[in-house]
C-alpha positions as CSV (number, residue, x, y, z in Angstrom):
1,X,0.4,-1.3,-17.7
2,X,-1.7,-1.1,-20.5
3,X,-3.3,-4.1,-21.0
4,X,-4.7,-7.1,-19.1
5,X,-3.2,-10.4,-18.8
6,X,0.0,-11.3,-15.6
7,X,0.7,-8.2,-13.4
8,X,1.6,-8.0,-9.6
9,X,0.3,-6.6,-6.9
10,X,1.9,-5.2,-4.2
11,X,0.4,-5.1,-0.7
12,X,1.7,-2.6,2.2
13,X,0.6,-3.0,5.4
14,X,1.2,0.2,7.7
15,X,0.0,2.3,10.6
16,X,-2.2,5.2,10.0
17,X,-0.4,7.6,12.4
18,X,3.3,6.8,10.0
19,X,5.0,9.2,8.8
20,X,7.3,10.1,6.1
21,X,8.8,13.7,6.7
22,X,5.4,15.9,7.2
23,X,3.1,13.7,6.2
24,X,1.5,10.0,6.2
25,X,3.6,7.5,4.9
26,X,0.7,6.3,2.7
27,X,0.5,9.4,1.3
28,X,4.2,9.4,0.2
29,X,4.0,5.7,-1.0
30,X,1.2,6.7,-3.7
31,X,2.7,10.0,-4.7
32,X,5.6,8.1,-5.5
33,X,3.9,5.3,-6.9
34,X,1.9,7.7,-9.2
35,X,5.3,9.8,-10.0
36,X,6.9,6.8,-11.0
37,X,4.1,5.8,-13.7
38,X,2.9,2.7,-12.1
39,X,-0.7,1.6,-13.4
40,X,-2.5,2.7,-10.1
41,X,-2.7,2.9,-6.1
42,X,-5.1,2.5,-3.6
43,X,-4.7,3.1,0.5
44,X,-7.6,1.5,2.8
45,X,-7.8,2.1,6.2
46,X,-8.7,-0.7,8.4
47,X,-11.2,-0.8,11.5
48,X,-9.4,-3.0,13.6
49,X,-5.9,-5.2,13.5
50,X,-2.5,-6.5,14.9
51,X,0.4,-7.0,13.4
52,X,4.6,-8.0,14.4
53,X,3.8,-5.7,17.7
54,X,0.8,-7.7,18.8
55,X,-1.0,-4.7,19.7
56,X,-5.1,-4.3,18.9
57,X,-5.8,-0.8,17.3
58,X,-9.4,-0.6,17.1
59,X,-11.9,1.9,16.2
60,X,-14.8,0.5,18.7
61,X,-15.8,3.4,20.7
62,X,-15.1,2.1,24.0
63,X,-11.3,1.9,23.1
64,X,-9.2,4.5,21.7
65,X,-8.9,4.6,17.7
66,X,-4.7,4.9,17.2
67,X,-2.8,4.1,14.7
68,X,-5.1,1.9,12.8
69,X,-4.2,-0.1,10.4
70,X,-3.4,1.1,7.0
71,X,-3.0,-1.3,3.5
72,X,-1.8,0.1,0.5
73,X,-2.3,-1.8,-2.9
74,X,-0.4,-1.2,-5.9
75,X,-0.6,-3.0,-9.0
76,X,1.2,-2.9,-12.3
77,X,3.7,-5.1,-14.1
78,X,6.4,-7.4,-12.5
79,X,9.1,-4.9,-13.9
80,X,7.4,-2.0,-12.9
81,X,7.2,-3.1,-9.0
82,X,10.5,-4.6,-8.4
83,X,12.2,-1.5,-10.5
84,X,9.9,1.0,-7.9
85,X,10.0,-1.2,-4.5
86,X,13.8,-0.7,-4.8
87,X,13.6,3.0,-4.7
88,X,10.5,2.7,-1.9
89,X,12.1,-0.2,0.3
90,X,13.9,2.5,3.0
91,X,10.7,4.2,3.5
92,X,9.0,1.0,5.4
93,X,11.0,0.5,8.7
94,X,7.6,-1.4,10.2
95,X,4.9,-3.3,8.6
96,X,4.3,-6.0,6.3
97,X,5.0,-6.1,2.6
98,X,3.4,-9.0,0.4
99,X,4.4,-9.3,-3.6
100,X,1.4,-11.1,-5.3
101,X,1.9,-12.4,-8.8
102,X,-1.8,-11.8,-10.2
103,X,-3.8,-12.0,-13.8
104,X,-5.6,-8.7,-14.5
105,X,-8.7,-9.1,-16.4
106,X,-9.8,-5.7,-16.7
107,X,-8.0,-2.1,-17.1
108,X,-9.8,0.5,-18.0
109,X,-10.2,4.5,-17.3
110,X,-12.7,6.6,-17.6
111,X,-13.7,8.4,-21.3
């Protein structure tokens, strides 16, 4: 994507203690997002939340801070994402996945 104007953006919702292999499954989501080209990534980790399991992972210190909550956001063309999520899909076996169509305004890097 090099350009503003209609993208999509790609939301992943998974647990912060998932893994792919050795490491996070966030972690493998953007490396392959970034291998593949796509315009950019960004994980965030959440304080609290539920999800399909109905179980409250919290960070409060009175309750113990597992598996929180993780969201990765990925956002680059229409072609780009559905050409990717079909390489990614096996790789998410819990968690929610939501496919956004969007209008960037603004894409810029740094000089």
């Amino acid at each position: 994507m090099t350009s503003e104007g209609p993208a999509v953006r790609l939301t992943i919702f998974v647990g912060e203690s998932d893994q792919h292999g050795h490491q996070p499954l966030y972690s493998e989501i953007v490396h392959r997002a970034h291998a593949a080209g796509l315009a950019g990534a960004t994980v965030l980790r959440g304080v609290e939340g539920f999800g399909a399991s109905n179980h409250v992972h919290t960070t409060r210190i009175l309750r113990l801070s597992e598996d929180l909550p993780v969201m990765i956001v990925i956002v680059d063309t229409a072609e780009k994402i559905d050409a990717w999520w079909s390489q990614v899909a096996e790789l998410i076996t819990e968690g929610l996945v939501l496919r956004e169509d969007v209008e960037v305004l603004r894409y810029r890097g740094r000089s």
